[in-house]
C-alpha positions in Angstrom: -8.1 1.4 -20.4 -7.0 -2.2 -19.4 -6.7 -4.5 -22.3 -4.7 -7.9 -22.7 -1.5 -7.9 -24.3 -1.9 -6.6 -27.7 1.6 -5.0 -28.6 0.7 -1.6 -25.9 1.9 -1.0 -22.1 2.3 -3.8 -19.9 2.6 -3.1 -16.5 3.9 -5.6 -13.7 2.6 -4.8 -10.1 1.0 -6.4 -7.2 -2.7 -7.1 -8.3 -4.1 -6.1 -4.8 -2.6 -2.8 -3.9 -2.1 0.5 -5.6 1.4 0.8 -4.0 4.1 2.7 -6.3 2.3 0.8 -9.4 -0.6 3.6 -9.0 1.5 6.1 -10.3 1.8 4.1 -13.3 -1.6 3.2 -13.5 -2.9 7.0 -13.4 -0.5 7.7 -16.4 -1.9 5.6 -18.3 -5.3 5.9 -17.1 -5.4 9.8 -17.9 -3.9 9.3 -21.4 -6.4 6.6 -22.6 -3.7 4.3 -23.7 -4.5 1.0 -24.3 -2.7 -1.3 -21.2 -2.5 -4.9 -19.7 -2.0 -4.9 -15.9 -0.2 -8.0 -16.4 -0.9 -9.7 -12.6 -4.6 -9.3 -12.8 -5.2 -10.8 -15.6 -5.7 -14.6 -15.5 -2.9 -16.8 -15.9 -4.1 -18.6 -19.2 -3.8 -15.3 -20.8 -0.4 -14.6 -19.7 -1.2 -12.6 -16.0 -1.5 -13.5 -12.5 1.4 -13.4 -9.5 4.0 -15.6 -11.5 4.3 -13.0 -14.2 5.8 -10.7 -11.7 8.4 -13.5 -10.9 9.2 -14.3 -13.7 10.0 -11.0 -15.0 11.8 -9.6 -11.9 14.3 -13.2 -12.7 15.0 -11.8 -15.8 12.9 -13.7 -18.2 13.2 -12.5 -21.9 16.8 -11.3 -20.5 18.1 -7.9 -20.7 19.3 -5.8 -17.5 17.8 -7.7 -14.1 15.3 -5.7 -11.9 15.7 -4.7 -8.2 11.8 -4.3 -7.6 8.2 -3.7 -9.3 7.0 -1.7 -11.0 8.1 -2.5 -14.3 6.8 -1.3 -17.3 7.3 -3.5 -20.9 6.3 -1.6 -24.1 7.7 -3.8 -27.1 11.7 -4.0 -26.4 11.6 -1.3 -23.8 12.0 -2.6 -19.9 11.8 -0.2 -17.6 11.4 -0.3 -13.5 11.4 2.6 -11.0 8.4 4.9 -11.1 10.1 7.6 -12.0 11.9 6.2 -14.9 9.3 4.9 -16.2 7.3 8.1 -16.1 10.0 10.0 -17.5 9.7 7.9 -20.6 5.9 7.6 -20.5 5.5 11.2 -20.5 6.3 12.1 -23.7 4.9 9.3 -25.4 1.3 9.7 -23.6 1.2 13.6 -23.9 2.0 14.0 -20.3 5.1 16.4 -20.4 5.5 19.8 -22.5 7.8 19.0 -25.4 10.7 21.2 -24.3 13.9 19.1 -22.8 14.0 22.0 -19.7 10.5 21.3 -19.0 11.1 17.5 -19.1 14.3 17.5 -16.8 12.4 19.7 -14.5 9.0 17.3 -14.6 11.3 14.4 -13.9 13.5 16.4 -11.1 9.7 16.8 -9.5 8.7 13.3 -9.7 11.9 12.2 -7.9 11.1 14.4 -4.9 7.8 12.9 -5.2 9.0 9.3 -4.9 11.1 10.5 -1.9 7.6 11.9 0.1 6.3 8.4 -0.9 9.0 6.9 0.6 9.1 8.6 4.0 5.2 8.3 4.0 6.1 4.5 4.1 8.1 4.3 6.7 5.6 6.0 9.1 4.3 2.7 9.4 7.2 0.4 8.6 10.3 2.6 10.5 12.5 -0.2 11.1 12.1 -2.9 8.3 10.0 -3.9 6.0 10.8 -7.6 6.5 8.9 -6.9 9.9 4.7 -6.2 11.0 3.6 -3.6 11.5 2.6 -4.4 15.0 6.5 -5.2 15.5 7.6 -1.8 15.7 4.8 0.0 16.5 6.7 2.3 19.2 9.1 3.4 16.5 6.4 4.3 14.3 4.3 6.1 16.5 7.7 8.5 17.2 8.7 8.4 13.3 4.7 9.3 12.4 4.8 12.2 14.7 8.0 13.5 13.3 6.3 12.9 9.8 3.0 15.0 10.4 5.3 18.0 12.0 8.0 18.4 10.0 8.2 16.4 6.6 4.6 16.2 5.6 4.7 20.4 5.7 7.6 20.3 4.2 7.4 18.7 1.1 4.0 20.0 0.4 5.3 23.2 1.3 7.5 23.1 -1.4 5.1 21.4 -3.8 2.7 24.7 -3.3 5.9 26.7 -4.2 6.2 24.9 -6.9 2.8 25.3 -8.4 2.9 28.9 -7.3 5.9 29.6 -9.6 4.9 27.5 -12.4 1.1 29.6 -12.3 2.4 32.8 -12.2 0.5 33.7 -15.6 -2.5 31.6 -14.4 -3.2 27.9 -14.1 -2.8 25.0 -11.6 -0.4 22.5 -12.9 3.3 21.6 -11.1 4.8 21.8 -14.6 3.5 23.0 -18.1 0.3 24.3 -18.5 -1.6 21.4 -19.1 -2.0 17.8 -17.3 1.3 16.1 -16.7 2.5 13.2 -14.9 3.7 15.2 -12.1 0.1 16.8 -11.9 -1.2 13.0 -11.5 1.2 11.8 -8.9 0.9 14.8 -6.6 -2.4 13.7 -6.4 -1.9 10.1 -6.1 0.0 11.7 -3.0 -2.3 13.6 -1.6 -5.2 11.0 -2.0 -2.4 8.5 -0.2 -1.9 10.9 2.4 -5.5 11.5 2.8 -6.1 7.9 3.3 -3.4 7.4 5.9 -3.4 10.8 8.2 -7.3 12.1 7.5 -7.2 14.2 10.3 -3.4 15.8 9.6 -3.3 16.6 6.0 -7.5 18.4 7.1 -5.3 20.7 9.4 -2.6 21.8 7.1 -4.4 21.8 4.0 -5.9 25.3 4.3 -1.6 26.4 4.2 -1.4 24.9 0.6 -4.5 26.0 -1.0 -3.0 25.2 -4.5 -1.7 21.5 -3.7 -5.4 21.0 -2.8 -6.8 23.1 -5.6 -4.5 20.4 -7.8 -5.8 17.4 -6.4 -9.7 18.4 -6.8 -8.7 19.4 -10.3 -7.0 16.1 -11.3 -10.1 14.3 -9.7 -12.5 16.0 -12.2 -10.3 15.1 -15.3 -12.8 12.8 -17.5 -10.8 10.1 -17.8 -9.3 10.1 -14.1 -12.9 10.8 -12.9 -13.9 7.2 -14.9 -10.8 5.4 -13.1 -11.6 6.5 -10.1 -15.2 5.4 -10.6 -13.7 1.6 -12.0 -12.6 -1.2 -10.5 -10.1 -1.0 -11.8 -9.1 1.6 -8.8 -8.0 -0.6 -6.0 -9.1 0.4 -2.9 -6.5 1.6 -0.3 -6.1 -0.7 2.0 -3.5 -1.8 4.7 -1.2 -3.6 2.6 -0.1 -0.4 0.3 1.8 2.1 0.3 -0.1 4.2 1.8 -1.8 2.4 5.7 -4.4 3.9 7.9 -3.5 3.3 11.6 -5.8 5.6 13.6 -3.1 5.7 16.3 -0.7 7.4 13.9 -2.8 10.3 13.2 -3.9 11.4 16.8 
């Protein structure tokens, strides 16, 4: 629910793509807690392009930022998904209460933001300083590498994971009800969806349980109303996450 500032979450992120900032957003989203996506909201009431700026400088002080997302929630600062899921998920109800199961939700979402990561640079191998259409040799070779090894790879492990953590019954990565981790894996496979249609179609019947995940996350009430919103950016090829058909022969 996307309010102005009002003393809840603010999160800074580019106001056209979902990008790493999704993650965030779905947290937040799923919870019901009240938020201000800082960079869409017009700049008389605080928001727009040179908030992000101006808080990556360091305004307000306090230790500087290497790159967005950040999250503010009174005198807390946080950037880096991961952190600042790790500290959301307690607060929003997103992590079983136990410091094991919190270590382990946060060990997750870091191998998470390394799949993001090399799902990123199927389309920007050499730099991201550089078009796409500059090194599109490299990432023909680097997408193909992608779809046969690493993609498998890390869902591979990610159905493992569910797998061991549903012995008793269940669907969720950690926990036995909705987490963070729950929310991002299928921020990932929605991404990867986008990107490699025709890929992720042929190895999803080998990780029946990632899938099972995703559909189960989609039909949560209050993901189902994001997704429905707005305030769901579409994927587009700017994000994270790029459709080139070329990539996903």
């Amino acid at each position: 629910m996307v309010t102005g500032p009002t003393g809840g979450y603010e999160l800074f992120y580019w106001p056209s793509i979902q990008g790493r900032g999704e993650f965030i957003r779905l947290a937040l989203e799923a919870a019901g807690a009240p938020y201000a996506d800082v960079a869409r909201l017009p700049a008389t009431k605080g928001g727009g392009t040179k908030a992000l700026t101006a808080i990556l400088e360091g305004a307000g002080g306090g230790l500087p930022h290497f790159a967005l997302p950040i999250l503010r929630h009174g005198s807390v600062v946080l950037s880096q998904s991961a952190a600042i899921l790790h500290y959301l998920g307690p607060k929003l109800g997103l992590v079983p209460d136990d410091e094991p199961s919190r270590l382990a939700a946060n060990q997750l979402q870091l191998t998470i933001a390394d799949f993001a990561v090399e799902a990123h640079d199927t389309h920007h191998p050499i730099g991201s300083s550089l078009y796409y259409e500059d090194q599109k040799p490299e990432s023909a070779r680097r997408s193909e590498l992608f779809l046969k090894s690493r993609m498998p790879k890390f869902l591979n492990y990610f159905e493992r994971v569910i797998e061991a953590n549903t012995a008793g019954g269940g669907w969720h990565a950690v926990g036995s009800k909705l987490s963070y981790v729950d929310l991002s894996l299928f921020q990932m496979m929605c991404g990867l969806g986008y990107a490699f249609p025709k890929a992720l179609a042929r190895f999803s019947p080998k990780v029946p349980r990632v899938v099972d995940l995703r559909a189960r996350v989609a039909a949560e009430p209050a993901v189902a109303a994001y997704l429905a919103s707005p305030r769901r950016i579409p994927f587009n090829e700017h994000g994270l996450f790029r459709h080139y058909p070329e990539l996903d022969p």
